[in-house]
N, C-alpha and C positions, 0 to 999 in steps of 0.2 A: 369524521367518524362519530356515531353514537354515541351518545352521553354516556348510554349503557355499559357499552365495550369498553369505556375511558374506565369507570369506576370500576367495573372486573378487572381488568388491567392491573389497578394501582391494589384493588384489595389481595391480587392474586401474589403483585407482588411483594407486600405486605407483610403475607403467610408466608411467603417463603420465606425470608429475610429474618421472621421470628422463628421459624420453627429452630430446632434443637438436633434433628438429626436432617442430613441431607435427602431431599425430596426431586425426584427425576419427573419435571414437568412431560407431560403425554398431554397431546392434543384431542378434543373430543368433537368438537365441531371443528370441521375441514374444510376450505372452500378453495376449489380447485382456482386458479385465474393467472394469465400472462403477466411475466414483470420486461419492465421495456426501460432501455437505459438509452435515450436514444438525442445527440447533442450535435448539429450540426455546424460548423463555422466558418469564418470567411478564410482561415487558411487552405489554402491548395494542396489537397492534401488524399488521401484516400481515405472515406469516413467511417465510422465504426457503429455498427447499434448493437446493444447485447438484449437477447431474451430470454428468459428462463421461465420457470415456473416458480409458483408460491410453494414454499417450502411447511412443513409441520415443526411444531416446537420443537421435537426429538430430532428432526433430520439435522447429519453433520453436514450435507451438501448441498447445494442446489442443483438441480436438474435444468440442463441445456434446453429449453425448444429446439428441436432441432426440425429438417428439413419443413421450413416455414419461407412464402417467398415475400419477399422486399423491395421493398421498392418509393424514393421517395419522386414527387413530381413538381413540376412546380408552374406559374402560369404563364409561360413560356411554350408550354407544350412539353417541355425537354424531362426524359424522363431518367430517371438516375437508380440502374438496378444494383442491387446489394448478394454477392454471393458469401456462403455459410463458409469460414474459415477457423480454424481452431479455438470454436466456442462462441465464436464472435459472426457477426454479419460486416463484411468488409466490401466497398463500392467498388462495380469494377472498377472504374475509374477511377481519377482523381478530378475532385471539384471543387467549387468554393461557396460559400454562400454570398448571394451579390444583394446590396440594398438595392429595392424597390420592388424585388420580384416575391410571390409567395411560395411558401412550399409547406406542402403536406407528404406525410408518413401514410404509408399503406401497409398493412399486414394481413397476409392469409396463412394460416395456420395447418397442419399438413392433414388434418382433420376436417379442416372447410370450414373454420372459424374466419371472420374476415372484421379485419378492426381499419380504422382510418384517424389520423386527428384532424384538427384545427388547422388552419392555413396561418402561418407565422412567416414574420417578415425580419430582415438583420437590424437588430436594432442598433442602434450609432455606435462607432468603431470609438475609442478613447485608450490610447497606449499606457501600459505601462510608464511610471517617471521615474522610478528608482525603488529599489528591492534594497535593503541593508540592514547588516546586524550589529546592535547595538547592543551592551552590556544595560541591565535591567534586575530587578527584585520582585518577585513573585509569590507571594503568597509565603514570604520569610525565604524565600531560594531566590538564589544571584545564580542568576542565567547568560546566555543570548538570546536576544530577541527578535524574531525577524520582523519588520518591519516595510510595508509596502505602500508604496505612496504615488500617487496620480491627479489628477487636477485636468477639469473640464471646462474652456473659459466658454462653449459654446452654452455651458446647462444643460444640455442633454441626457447625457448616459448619468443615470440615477441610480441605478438598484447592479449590485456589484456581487457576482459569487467567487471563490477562489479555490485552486487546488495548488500542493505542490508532490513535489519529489524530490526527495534527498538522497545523496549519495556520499559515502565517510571511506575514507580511506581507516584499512586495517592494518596495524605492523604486529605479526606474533613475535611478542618481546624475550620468549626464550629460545627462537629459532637457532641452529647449530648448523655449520656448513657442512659435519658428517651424521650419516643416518645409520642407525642399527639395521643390519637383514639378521634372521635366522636362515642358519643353514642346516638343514637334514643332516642325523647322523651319517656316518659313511655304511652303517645298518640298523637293521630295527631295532637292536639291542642295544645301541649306543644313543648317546645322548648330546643334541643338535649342538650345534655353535652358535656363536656371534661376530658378524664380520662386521666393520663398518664399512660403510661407502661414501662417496660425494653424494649432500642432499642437494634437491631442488633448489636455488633460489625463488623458484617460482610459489614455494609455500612460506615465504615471509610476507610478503606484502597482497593484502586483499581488497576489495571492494562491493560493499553492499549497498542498494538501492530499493528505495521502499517508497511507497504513496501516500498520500494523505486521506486518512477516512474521515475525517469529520466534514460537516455543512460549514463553511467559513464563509458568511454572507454579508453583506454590509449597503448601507444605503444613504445618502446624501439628501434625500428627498426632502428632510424637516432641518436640512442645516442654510445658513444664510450664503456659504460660499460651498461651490459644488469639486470640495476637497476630500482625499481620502488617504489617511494615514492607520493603517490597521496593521496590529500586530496578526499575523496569520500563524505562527510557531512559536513556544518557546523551549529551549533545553536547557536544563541545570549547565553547572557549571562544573558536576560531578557525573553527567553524562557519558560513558563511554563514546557513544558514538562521534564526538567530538575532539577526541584524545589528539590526532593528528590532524588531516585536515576535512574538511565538510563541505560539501556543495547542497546549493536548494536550488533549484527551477520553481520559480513561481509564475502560473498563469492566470491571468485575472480575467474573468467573461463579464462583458455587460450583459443586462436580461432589461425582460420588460417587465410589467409591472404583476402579469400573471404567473410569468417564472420563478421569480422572485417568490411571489407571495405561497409556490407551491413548496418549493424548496424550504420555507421558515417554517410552514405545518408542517412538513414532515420532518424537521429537526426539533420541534416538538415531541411530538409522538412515538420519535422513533427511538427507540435505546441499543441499536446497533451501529456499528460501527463502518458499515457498508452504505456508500449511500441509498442504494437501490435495493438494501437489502428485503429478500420475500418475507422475511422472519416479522411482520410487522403487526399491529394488534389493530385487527380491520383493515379495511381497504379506503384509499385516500385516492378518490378518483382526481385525473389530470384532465390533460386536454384532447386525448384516446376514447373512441368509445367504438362498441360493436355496430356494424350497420346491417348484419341479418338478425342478431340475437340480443336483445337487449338486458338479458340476465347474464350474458358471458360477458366474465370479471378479467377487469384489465387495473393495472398498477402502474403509475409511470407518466411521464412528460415529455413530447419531444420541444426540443428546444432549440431555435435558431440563434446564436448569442455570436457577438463577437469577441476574439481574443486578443492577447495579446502574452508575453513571457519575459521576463529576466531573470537569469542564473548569476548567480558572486558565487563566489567560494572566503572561505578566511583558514587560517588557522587557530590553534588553540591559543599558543602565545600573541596572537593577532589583537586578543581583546580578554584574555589574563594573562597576565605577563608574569606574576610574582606566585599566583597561585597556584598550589599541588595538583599534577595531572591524575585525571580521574581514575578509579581502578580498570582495570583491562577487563573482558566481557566474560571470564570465568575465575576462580583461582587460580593460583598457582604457583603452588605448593608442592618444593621437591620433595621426591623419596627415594631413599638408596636403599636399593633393591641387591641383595646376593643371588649370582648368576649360580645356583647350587642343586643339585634335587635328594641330597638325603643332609637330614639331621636338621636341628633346630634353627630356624631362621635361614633356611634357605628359600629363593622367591625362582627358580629357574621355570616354575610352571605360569608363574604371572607375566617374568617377562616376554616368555616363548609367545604367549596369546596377545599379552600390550602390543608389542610389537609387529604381531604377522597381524593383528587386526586393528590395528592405528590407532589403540585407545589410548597410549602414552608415546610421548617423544624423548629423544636419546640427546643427554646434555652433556654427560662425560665420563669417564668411570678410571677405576684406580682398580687395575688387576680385575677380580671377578667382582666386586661391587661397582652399579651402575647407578649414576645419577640421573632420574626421567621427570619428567614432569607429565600430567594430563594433555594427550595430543592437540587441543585448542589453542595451548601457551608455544606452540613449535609451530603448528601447522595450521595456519588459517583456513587451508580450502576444507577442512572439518567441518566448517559452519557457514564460510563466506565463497569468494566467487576471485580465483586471482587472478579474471581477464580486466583489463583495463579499458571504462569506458573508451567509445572514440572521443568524447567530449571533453575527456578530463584534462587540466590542465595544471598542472606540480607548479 
């Protein structure tokens, strides 16, 4: 990127950062151009490329390319087409990337833009040796640490990037086996009840999964032995999401030496939190370029890398044994509420709405005063998800 853009960049953000009253960045020069997220590798698998467009400072969304065709090929003849599926380009097939052969990215765009890259080959396969968490100090916070380590006795695979995903089991800690309903007067002039029921058990126990945005890249190239021990994560040890138990999948891609060095600029540059994000300051040309139009703007790399994955799980007591479990993912904080509608301190209008709209959970009550808490502390699927990986394992 231009010196120039770097310095506007930093002064623009600068001004912001000082100014005194909040200022809503607006874009004023716009430069339309394809973003391409596009990774292929030697698992067998159906592959995926995303494209979008470049987004303005103000836009909350990015914008799909959509009907765009695809297609990678490789020097085999053998051609590998990609149909548009929920946001994404998905191959019809399933394929792998094989060492020795090349392959190239083609893009025609539904406007007759037409982009191609670079012919990239799989660069040497080197597994995963062990993913593990280890209790650690950070920056004055005691955490876990995850830790991922590998070892190449051949020398080869040198330049290392990494993703994960995590998944934490959720327990709502004030879940009740009985749930409040309201029940309509028996007329309009009367005033509803409250019945309990059997609740769900399915709203006690939840599970959320989430990705990793940052660049986690790493390289061996200037060390004397071709070892790799990198912290990829860390969580306090006052992390909620940790409370019970925790899974990470870690996958670690080797690259070559141009993937690599693309990936380190733009975790420079970039101060988002996407890797591919369009939101970026200039364009950070890859290995993509147009073959009718040489001013039409492309973002992006494809890249043939190989993988590899290990998942652990732990729990909390697994690695602090003695210390207080973290707070749960909101408050909560009873209130005894009076099931009443005249005279002072009566709540019968609060609970009618808490309850038909799940904004509070029913913990116990003593005649017409009810004990609730905020529905997060009863009922996890408020926030989280109570279907059970297939992967999970208790």
């Amino acid at each position: 990127m231009p010196l120039n853009k770097i310095i506007y960049l930093l002064l623009t953000c600068f001004i912001i950062n000082g100014c005194t009253e909040p200022y809503i960045l607006e874009t004023n020069n716009y430069e339309e151009g394809l973003v391409v997220e596009a990774t292929i590798t030697n698992e067998l698998k159906k592959q995926e490329i995303t494209l979008t467009q470049t987004a303005k400072l103000e836009d909350k969304e990015f914008k799909i390319e959509s009907g765009a065709d695809v297609y990678i090929s490789d020097n085999t003849g053998i051609k590998y087409d990609f149909e548009e599926e929920s946001g994404k380009y998905i191959s019809s097939t399933e394929f792998q990337a094989i060492s020795g052969r090349e392959y190239r990215l083609h893009i025609t765009t539904r406007d007759g833009r037409s982009f191609e890259s670079s012919t990239e080959i799989l660069p040497p396969i080197n597994p995963i040796k062990e993913v593990k968490a280890v209790v650690e100090t950070k920056d004055s916070i005691k955490g876990a640490a995850i830790h991922v380590n590998s070892e190449d006795p051949t020398d080869n695979a040198k330049y290392y990037r990494y993703e994960y995903e995590e998944t934490y089991k959720i327990v709502a800690p004030r879940w009740n086996s009985m749930k409040a309903e309201i029940v309509p007067g028996a007329t309009p002039a009367s005033n509803p009840t409250i019945k309990l029921i059997p609740n769900s058990i399915d709203t006690r126990v939840c599970y959320t999964t989430k990705n990793s945005t940052d660049i986690i890249l790493t390289s061996t190239a200037e060390l004397n032995k071709n070892q790799v021990d990198i912290p990829v994560r860390f969580i306090g040890s006052q992390n909620n999401i940790i409370s019970n138990r925790y899974s990470i999948l870690v996958r670690q891609y080797v690259e070559n030496l141009a993937a690599y060095t693309y990936y380190k600029t733009l975790k420079k540059i970039s101060d988002s939190g996407s890797l591919f994000s369009p939101l970026q300051p200039g364009f950070l040309y890859g290995n993509i370029k147009s073959i009718i139009n040489p001013n039409d703007k492309i973002i992006g790399y494809f890249e043939v890398a190989s993988v590899s994955s290990k998942r652990i799980y732990f729990n909390y007591r697994d690695l602090f044994p003695i210390d207080p479990l973290p707070p749960y993912f909101t408050e909560c904080e009873r209130m005894d509420l009076n099931f009443c509608f005249a005279g002072i301190g009566c709540d019968g209008d609060n609970l009618i709405y808490g309850f038909s709209n799940n904004t509070i959970t029913y913990s116990g009550n003593s005649g017409n005063k009810y004990f609730v808490y905020p529905a997060p502390c009863g009922d996890c699927t408020t926030f989280s998800s109570n279907i059970k990986p297939l992967f999970w394992e208790d």
